[in-house]
C-alpha positions in Angstrom: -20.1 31.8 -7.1 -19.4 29.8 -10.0 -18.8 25.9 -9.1 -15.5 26.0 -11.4 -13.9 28.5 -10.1 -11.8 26.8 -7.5 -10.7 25.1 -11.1 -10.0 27.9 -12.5 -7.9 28.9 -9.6 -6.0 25.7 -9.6 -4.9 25.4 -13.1 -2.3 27.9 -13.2 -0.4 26.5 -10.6 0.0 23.4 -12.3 0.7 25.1 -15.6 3.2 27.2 -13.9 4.9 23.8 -12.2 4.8 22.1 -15.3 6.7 25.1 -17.3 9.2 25.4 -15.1 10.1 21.8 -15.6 9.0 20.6 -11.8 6.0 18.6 -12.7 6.4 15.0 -11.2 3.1 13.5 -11.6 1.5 11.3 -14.0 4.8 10.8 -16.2 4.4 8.0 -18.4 7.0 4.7 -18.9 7.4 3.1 -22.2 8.5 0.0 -20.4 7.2 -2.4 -18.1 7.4 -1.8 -14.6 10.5 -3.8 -13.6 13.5 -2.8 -11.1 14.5 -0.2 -14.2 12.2 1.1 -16.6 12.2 3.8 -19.7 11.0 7.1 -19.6 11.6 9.3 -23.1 14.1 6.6 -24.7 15.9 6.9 -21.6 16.5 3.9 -19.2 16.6 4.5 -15.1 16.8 3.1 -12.1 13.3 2.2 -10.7 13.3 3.2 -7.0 9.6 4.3 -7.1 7.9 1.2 -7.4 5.5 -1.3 -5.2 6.6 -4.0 -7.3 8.4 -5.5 -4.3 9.0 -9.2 -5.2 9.5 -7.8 -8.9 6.7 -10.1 -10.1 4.8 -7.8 -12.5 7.6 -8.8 -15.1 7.7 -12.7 -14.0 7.1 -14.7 -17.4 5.0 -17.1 -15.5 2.5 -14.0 -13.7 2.2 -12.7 -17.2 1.0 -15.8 -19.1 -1.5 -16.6 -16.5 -3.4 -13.5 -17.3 -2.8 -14.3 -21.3 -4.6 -17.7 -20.6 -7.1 -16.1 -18.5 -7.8 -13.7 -21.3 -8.5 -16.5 -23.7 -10.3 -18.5 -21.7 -13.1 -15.7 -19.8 -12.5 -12.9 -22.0 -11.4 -9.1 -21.1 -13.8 -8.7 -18.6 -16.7 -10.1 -16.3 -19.9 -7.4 -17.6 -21.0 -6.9 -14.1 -20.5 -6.9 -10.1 -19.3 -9.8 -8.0 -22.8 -10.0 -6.5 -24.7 -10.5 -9.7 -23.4 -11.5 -13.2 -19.4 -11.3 -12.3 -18.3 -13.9 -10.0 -16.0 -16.6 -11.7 -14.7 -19.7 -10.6 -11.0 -18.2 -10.2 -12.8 -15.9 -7.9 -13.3 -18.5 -5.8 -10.4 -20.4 -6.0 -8.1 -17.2 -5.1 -10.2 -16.1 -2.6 -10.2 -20.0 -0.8 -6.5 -19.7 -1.4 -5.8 -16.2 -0.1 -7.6 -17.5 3.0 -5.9 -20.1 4.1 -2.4 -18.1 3.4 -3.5 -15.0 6.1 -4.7 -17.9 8.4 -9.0 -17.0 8.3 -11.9 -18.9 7.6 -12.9 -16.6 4.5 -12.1 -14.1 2.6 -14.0 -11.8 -0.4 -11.9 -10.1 -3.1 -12.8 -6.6 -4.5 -11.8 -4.3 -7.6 -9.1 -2.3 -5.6 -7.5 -1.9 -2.6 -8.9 1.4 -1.9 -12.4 -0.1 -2.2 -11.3 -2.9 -0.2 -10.9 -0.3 2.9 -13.6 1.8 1.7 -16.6 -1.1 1.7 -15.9 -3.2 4.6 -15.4 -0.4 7.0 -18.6 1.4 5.8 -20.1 -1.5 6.3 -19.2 -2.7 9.6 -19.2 0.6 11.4 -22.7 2.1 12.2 -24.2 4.4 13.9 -22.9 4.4 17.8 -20.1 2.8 16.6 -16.4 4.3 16.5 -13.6 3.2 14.4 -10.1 4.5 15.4 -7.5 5.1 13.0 -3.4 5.9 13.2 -3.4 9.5 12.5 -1.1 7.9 9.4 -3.3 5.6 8.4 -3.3 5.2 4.3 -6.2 7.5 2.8 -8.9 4.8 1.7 -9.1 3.7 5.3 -10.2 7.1 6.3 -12.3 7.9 3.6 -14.2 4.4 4.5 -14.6 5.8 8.2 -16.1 9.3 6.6 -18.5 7.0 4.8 -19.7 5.0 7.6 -22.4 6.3 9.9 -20.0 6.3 12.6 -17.8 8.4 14.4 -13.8 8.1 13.9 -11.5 9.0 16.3 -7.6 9.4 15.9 -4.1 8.6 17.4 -0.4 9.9 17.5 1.0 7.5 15.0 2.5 4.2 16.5 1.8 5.7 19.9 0.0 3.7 22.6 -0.6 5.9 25.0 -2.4 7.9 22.8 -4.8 4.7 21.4 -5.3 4.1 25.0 -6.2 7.3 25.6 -8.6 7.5 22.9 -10.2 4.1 23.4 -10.5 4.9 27.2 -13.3 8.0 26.5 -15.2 5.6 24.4 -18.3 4.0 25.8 -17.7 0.5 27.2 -21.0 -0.8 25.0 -20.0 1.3 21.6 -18.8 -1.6 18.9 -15.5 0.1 17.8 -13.2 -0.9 15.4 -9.5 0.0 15.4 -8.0 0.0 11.9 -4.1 0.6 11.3 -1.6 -0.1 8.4 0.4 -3.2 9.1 3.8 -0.9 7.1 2.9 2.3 7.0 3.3 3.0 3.1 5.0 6.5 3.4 7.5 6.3 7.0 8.1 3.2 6.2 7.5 1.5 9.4 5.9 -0.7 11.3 2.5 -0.6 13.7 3.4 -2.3 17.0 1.0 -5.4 17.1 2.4 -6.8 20.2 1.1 -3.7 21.9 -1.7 -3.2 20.1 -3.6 -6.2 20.0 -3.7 -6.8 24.1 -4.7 -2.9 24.5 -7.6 -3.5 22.2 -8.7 -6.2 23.6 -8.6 -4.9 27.0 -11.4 -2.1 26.0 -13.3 -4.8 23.5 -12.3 -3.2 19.8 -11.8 -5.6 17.2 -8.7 -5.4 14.8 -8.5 -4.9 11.6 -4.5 -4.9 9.6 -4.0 -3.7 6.6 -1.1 -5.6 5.0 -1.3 -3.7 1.5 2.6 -2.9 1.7 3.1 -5.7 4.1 1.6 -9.0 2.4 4.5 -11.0 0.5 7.3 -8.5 2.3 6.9 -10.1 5.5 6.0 -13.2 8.0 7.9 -16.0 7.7 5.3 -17.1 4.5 4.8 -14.1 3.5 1.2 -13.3 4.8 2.5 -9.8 6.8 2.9 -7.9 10.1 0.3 -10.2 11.5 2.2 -13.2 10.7 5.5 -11.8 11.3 4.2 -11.0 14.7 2.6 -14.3 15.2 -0.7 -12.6 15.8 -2.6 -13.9 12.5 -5.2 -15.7 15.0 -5.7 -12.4 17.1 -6.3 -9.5 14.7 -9.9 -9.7 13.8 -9.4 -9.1 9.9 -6.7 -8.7 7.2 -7.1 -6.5 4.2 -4.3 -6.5 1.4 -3.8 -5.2 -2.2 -3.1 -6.9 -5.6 -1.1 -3.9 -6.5 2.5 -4.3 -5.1 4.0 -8.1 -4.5 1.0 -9.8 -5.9 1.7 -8.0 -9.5 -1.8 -7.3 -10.8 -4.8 -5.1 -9.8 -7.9 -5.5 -6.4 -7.8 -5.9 -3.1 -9.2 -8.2 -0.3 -10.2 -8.6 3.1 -10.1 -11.7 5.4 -11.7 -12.9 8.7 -14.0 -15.0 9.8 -17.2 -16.4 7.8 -19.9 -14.6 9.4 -18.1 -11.6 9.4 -17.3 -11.9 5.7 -20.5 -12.6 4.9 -21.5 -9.6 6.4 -19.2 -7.4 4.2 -19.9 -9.7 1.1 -23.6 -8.7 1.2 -23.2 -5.1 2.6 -20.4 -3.2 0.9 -21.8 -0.9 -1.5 -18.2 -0.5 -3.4 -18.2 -4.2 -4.1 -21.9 -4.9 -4.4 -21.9 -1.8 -7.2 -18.4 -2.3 -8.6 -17.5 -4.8 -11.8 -15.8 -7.6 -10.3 -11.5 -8.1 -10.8 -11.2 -8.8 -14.6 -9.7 -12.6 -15.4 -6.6 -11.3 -15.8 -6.0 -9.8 -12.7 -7.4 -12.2 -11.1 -5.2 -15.3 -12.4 -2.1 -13.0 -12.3 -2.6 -12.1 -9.0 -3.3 -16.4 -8.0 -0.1 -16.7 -10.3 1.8 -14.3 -8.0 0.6 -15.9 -4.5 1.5 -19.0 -6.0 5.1 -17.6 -6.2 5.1 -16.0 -2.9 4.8 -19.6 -1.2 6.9 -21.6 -3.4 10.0 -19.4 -3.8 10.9 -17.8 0.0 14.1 -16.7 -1.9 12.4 -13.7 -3.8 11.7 -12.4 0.1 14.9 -12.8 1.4 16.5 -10.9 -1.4 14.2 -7.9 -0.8 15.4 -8.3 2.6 19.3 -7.9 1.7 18.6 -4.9 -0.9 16.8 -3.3 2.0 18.7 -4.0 4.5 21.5 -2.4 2.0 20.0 0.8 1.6 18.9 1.4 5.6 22.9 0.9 5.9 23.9 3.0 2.8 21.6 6.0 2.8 22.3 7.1 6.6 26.3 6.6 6.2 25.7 9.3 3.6 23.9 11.8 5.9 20.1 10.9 4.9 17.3 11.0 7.5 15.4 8.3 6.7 13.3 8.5 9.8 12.0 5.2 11.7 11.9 3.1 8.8 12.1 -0.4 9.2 11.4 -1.7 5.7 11.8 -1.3 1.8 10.1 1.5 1.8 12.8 4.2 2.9 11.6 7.9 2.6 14.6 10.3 2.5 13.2 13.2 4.6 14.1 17.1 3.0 11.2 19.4 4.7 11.5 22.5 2.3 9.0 21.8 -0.9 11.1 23.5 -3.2 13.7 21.5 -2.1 12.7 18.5 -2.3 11.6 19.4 -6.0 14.6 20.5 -7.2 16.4 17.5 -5.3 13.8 15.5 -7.4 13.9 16.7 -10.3 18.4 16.5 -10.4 17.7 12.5 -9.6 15.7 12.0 -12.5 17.8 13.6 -14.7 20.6 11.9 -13.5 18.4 8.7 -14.0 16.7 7.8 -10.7 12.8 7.5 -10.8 11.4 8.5 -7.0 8.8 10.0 -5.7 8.5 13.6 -4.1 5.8 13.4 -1.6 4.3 17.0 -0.8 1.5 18.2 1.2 -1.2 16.5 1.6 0.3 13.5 1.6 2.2 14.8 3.9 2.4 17.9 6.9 3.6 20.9 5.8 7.4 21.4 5.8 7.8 17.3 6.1 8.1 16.9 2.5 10.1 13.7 1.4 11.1 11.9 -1.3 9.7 8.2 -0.6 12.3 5.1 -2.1 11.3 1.7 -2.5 13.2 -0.9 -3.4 12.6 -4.8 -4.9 13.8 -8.1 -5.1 15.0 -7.8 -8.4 17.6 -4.9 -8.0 20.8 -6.1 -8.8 23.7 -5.1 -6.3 25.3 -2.9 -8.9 22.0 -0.7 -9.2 21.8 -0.1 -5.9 25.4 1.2 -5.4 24.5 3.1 -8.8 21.8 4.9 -6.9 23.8 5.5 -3.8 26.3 7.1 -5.3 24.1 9.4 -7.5 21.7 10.0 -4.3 25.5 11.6 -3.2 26.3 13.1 -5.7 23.0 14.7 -6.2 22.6 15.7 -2.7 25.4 17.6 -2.5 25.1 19.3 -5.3 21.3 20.5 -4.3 22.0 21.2 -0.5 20.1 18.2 0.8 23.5 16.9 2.1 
């Protein structure tokens, strides 16, 4: 059989989608990404962004990585490991260490390759790492790639990690890796439970704080900080994609573990390196998530805001705990059409379908920032009614 086939078979589903106007990928803004944006001329409500401090469109992040582009140029011509380490490297990743509370820390392109490299390289052969069965997707795609075995639990669920890490063999290295807010439910993994079961069966920790980092602790550092665990969990991954306004990822820990990982992770070792700009935007950004607590603590009242509002209007929003607030709908079709009616009406979410999700648990995933005004967020309330009703979903 031809290879293309399966291509061949694909593409007229998406055609089909796209011509009957329920398409919602890949639709591009002519504005920057702040708490509203334009798409076609038209301005809407952002409620689908990551941007949860609202610091991609902070003057200060932006001319950082204008002066970084005039000082080191557009881009570094090579990996960290060889040609493409510069001295901001090391001042964010000194910096970024001493904000998650570890000894060291190594920055890479992305997030996903963040997850991807370290736990390839620290999981081997004999070893097991141990995911939440709703664990983001790079994090099992770097157990796939490691040359151990991954096991799974019910998502938040003890018992069930117990379980698993019980039929494990007491001299297997194992690894248990879980999001610190879980980027679609919008909730949070129990640490205080966690970290003690763990322990008890010898598994190191690893948090990732992608959707966590500059949302919570009382500096901003995440779960583990807002659980006052930062000296427990073994390492802490986060992203430069949401509150730190720019583009990588990076993991923390202690030295000789991070030197491990800095000398064994294929996606960093054969990856170009952050360019400057993303780099000194991102040390702009952290720079703004110590010095102004403020920027948190209005995220925290627009949240808390919209875990009130969108229940009192019938919503299932699930267990979230969070800005990120997923408005549960089941039926695909559904949730489409109720998609597709918001965005006309001027809100910009995001439908989430299978496989991002189980079948018949389709959603529509709302996040929210620190830079929504009051006013917007009513806005979107009362269009999230108005629209509901009118499609069923209410």
């Amino acid at each position: 059989m031809d290879l293309f086939k399966k291509c061949e078979d694909y593409y007229p589903i998406v055609a089909r989608v796209k011509n009957e106007g329920y398409y919602p990928y890949f639709i591009p803004i002519d504005s920057q990404p702040d708490h509203n944006v334009v798409i076609d001329g038209k301005r809407m409500i952002m409620l689908g962004s990551n941007n949860y401090l609202g610091l991609t469109a902070d003057p200060r992040v932006k001319e950082a990585a204008i002066r970084a582009t005039e000082k080191y140029g557009t881009g570094c011509t090579g990996s960290r490991f060889l040609n493409g380490t510069l001295d901001i490297h090391i001042e964010l990743e000194e910096k970024l260490a001493r904000f998650v509370h570890k000894e060291d820390c190594i920055c890479f392109s992305t997030g996903y390759q963040t997850n991807l490299g370290s736990i390839s390289a620290l999981v081997h052969k004999g070893d097991y790492v141990v995911t939440d069965k709703l664990d983001h997707a790079s994090i099992i795609d770097g157990a796939f790639l490691s040359r151990g075995a991954m096991k799974r639990f019910v998502h938040n669920d003890m018992d069930s990690l117990q379980h698993v890490l019980a039929s494990l063999p007491a001299d297997a290295g194992k690894l248990v890796v879980v999001d610190g807010l879980f980027s679609m439910q919008g909730d949070i993994a129990p640490l205080p439970e966690l970290v003690p079961l763990c322990k008890r069966y010898g598994a190191r920790i690893m948090v990732d704080e992608a959707h966590s980092a500059g949302v919570m602790g009382s500096t901003g550092a995440g779960v583990t900080e807002h659980f006052s665990l930062s000296e427990e969990v073994d390492l802490v991954m986060g992203t430069f994609s949401k509150s730190f306004a720019s583009l990588g990822g990076f993991i923390a820990g202690e030295r000789k573990v991070i030197t491990f990982i800095r000398h064994n992770a294929r996606s960093l070792i054969f990856s170009a390196s952050m360019t400057p700009a993303s780099v000194a935007s991102a040390l702009a950004a952290l720079e703004i998530i110590i010095a102004e607590p403020q920027r948190r603590e209005q995220l925290w009242r627009n949240t808390r805001m919209m875990l009130e509002g969108l229940p009192k209007l019938g919503f299932d929003i699930g267990t979230s705990e969070s800005p990120v607030i997923p408005l549960h709908i089941g039926d695909d079709m559904k949730t489409l059409f109720f998609w597709k009616e918001l965005h006309h009406a001027g809100v910009f979410v995001n439908p989430v379908l299978p496989p991002g999700v189980p079948p018949a648990r389709c959603l529509i995933r709302t996040s929210y920032m620190a830079t929504h005004t009051e006013e917007e967020l009513r806005r979107a309330l009362e269009i999230f009614q108005k629209v509901g009703v009118e499609t069923g979903v209410l």
